[in-house]
C-alpha positions in Angstrom: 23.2 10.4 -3.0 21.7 9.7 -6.2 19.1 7.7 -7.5 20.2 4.3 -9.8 16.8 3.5 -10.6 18.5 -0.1 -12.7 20.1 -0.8 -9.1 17.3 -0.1 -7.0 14.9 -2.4 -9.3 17.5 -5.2 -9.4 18.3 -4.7 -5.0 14.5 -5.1 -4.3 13.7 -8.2 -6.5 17.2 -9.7 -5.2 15.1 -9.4 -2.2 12.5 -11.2 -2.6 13.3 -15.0 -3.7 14.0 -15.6 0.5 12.3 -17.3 3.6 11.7 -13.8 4.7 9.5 -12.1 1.7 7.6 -15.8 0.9 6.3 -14.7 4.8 5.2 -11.3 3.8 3.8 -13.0 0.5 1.1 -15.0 2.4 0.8 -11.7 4.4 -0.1 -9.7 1.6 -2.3 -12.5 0.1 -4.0 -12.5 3.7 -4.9 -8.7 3.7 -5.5 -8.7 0.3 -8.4 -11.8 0.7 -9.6 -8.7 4.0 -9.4 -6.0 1.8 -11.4 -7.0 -0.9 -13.7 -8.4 1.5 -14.1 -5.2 3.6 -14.3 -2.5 0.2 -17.1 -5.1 -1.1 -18.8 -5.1 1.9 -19.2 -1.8 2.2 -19.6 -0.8 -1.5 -22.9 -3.4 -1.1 -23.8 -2.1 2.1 -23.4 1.7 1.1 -25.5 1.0 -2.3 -28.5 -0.7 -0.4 -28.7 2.2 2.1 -28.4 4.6 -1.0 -31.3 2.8 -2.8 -33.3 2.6 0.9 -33.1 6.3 1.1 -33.8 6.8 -2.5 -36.8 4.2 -3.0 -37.9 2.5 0.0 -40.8 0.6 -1.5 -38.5 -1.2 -4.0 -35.8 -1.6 -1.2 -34.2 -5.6 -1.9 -35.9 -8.1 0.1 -33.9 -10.1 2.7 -31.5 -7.3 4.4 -27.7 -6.7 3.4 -26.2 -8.8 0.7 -29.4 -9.2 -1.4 -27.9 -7.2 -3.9 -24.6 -8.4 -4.2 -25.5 -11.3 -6.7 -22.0 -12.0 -8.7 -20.9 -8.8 -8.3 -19.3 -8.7 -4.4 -19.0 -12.5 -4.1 -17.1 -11.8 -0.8 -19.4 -9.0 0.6 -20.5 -9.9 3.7 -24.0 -10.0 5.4 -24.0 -6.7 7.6 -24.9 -3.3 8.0 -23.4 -0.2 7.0 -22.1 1.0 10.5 -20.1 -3.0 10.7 -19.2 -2.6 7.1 -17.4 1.0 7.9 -15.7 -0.7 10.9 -14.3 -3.9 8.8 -13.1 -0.9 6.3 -11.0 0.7 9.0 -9.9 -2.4 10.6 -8.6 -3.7 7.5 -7.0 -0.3 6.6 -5.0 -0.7 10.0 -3.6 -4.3 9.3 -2.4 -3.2 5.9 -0.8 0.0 7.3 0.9 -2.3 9.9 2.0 -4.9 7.3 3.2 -1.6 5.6 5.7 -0.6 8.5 6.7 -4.6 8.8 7.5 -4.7 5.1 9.3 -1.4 4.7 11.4 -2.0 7.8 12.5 -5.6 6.4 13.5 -4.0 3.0 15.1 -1.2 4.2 17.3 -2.9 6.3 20.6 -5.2 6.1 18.4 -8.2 6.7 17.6 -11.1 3.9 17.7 -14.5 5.7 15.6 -13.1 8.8 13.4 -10.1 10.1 15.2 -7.3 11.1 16.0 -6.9 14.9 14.4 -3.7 15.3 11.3 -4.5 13.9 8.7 -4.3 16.9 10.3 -0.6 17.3 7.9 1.9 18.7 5.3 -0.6 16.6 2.0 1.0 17.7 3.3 4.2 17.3 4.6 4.0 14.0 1.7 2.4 12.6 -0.4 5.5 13.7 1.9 7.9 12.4 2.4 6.4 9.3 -1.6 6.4 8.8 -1.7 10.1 9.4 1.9 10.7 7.5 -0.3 8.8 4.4 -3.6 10.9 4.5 -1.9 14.4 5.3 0.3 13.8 1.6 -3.3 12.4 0.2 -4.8 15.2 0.9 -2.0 17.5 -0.3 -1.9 15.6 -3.5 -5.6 15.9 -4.4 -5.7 19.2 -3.4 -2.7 20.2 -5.8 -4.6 17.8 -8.4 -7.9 19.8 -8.3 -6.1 22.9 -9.5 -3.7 20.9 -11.6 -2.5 17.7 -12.8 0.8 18.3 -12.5 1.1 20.0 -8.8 -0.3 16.7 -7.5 2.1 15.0 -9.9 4.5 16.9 -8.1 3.6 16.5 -4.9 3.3 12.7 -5.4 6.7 12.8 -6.1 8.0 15.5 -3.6 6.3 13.3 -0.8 7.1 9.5 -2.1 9.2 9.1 1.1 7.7 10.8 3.4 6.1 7.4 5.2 9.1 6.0 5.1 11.1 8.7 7.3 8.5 7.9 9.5 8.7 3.7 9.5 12.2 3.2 8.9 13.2 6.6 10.9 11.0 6.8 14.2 9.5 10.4 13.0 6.7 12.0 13.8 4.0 13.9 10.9 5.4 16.7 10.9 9.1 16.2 10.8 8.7 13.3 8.1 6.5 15.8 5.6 10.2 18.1 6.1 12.8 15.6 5.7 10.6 13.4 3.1 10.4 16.6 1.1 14.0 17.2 2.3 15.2 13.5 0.9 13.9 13.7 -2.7 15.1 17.6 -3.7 17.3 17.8 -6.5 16.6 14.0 -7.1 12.5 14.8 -8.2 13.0 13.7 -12.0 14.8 10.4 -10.9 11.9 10.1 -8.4 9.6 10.7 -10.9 10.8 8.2 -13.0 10.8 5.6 -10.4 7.3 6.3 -10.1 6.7 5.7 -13.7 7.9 2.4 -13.3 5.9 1.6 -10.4 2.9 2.5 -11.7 3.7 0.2 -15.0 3.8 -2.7 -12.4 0.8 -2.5 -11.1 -1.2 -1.4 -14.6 0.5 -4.3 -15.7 -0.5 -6.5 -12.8 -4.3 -5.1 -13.5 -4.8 -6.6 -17.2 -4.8 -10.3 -16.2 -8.2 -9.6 -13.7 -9.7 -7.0 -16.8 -8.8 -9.4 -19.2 -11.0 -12.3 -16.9 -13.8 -9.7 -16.2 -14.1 -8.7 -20.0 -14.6 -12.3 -21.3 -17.5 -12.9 -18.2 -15.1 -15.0 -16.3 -16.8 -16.2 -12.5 -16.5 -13.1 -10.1 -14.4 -15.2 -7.7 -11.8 -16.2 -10.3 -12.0 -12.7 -10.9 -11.2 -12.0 -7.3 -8.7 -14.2 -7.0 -6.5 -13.3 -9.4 -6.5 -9.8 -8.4 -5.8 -11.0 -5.0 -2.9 -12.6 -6.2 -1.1 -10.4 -8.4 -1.9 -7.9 -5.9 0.2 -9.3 -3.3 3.3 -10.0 -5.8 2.6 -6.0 -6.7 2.5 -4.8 -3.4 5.9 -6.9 -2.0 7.7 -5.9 -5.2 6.9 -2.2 -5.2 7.6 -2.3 -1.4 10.7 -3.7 -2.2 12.4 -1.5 -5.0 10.5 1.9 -2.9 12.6 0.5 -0.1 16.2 -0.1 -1.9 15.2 3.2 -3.3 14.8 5.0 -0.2 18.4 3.6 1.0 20.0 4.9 -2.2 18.8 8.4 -0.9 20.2 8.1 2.0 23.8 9.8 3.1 26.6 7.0 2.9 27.2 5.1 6.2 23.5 5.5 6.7 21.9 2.5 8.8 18.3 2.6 9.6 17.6 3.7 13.1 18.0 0.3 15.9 20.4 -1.7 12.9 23.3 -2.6 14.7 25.1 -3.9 12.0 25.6 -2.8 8.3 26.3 -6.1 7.0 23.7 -8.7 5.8 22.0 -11.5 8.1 
């Protein structure tokens, strides 16, 4: 099928005024707050061990988090190994979020969670980390010798997560069919991507704007939080309506047992 990128905007923010995506809201607001903790935590913790190495003598008194000042107001007070673990914790719960948001969206479902949500859970959430660095690393790697292979790639690849959230599929056979999914449909792809990435430069300029007039770090923070979440549920949800368009009719994402909404 084609791509209606009008119809695929308007499906996923139909989505969203429900019971269900209010739910993922304070979900996204939740890994948000853990993600901005974790990257400040170990962007402070990485930058003392860097200036440690560099100049012991004038090393900041007190141990980690004497440096953070206004800067990281939600760095925590630990060292770089804890920091690194906090990092990949939080990089897990967002991934897993990920798989719980996509499913929803994809599916029939607006007054509930889908059925089929705990499907394979664990090993979804795994794949889908790997499927997302694998098509990372593809994309820089076509960046470094080009800006517009990794453009291309980027857009190639958009899917290829999803085949393996909504569709049960291993690396491998999601990088294929992913690949597979957006052929002849790229410059629609493309442009769906362009809209996207207006949302969330969009989203950006309230936080800049508070940052450029010396607004308090934590406002700062929060705001990005924030906006962040409403980004992240709303890209979710038009990627998602997207990803259905793409699909052959009678299409029903694997363990829906009905095609009508509930």
């Amino acid at each position: 099928m084609s791509l209606d990128i009008p119809a695929a905007i308007e499906d996923g923010l139909s989505r969203l005024p429900t019971r269900v995506a209010a739910i993922l809201f304070v979900a996204y607001l939740v890994v948000g707050v853990l993600s901005t903790v974790a990257s400040q935590t170990v962007g402070l913790a990485v930058m003392e061990r860097l200036q440690a190495m560099l100049d012991p003598a004038n090393a900041p008194p007190g141990g980690p988090g004497a440096m953070s000042g206004g800067a990281s107001p939600l760095a925590l007070d630990v060292g770089l190994a804890v920091a690194a673990v906090l990092f990949l914790a939080q990089i897990v719960v967002a991934q897993a979020l990920g798989v719980v948001t996509i499913r929803t969206f994809v599916s029939s479902a607006r007054r509930e969670f889908p059925d089929s949500l705990s499907r394979r859970f664990g090993w979804v959430v795994v794949n889908a980390l790997v499927a997302g660095f694998v098509v990372n690393v593809l994309i820089f790697v076509g960046g470094i010798f080009l800006i517009i292979p990794g453009i291309y790639l980027a857009v190639a690849l958009y899917f290829v997560q999803f085949e393996v959230i909504v569709e049960d599929k291993n690396v491998v056979d999601a990088l294929r069919d992913g690949w597979a999914l957006t052929s002849g449909r790229r410059l629609h792809v493309f442009l769906l991507l362009l809209v996207i990435f207006a949302i969330g430069l969009a989203s950006a300029v309230p936080a800049y704007l508070l940052g450029m007039v010396n607004a308090p770090a934590l406002a700062v923070v929060a705001v990005s939080v924030v906006l962040g979440a409403v980004t992240g549920l709303v890209v979710a949800a038009i990627g998602s309506r997207a990803y259905v368009q793409l699909k052959p009719d009678g299409w029903a994402p694997a363990g829906e047992a009905s095609p009508f909404d509930y």
